[in-house]
C-alpha positions in Angstrom: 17.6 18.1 0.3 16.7 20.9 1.4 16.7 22.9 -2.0 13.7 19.7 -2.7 11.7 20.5 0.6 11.8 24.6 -0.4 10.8 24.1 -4.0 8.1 21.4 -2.5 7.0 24.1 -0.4 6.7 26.7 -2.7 4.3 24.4 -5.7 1.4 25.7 -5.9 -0.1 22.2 -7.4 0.7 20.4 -4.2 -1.8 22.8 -2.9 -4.3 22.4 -5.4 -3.7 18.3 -5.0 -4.2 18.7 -0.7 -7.7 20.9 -1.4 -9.1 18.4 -4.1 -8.1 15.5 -1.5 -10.2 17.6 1.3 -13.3 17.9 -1.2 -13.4 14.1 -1.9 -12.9 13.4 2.0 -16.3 15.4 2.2 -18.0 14.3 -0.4 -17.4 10.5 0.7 -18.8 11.3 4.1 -22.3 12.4 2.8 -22.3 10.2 0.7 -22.3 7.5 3.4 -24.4 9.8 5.9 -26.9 9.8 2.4 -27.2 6.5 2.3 -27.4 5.6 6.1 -30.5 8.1 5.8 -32.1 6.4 3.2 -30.7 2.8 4.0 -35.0 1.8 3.2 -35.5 3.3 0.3 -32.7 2.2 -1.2 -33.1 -1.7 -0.1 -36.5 -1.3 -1.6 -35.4 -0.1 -4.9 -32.4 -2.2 -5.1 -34.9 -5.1 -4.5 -37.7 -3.7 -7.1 -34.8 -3.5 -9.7 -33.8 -7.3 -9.1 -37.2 -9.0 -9.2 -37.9 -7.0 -12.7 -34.3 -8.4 -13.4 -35.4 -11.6 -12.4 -38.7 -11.7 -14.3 -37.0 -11.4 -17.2 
């Protein structure tokens, strides 16, 4: 068991797995700050985009 944990330890890809996990946690938080700031401009063009759906 502990031979696993050492080996575990020592991989460089669990590293390289913990920093891309990081970068997505950050990237998902402005994208939410993003759209909380442009929460109006997005309703409008989400509801520009359906009425031309709609018109169809």
């Amino acid at each position: 068991m502990r031979r696993i944990i050492r080996l575990l330890m020592r991989e460089e890809r669990a590293q390289g797995t913990t920093e891309y996990a990081i970068l997505v946690g950050v990237l998902v938080v402005i994208a939410i700050i993003a759209i909380i700031a442009f929460r109006g401009k997005i309703t409008e063009l989400w509801d520009a985009i359906s009425s031309g759906i709609n018109s169809l």
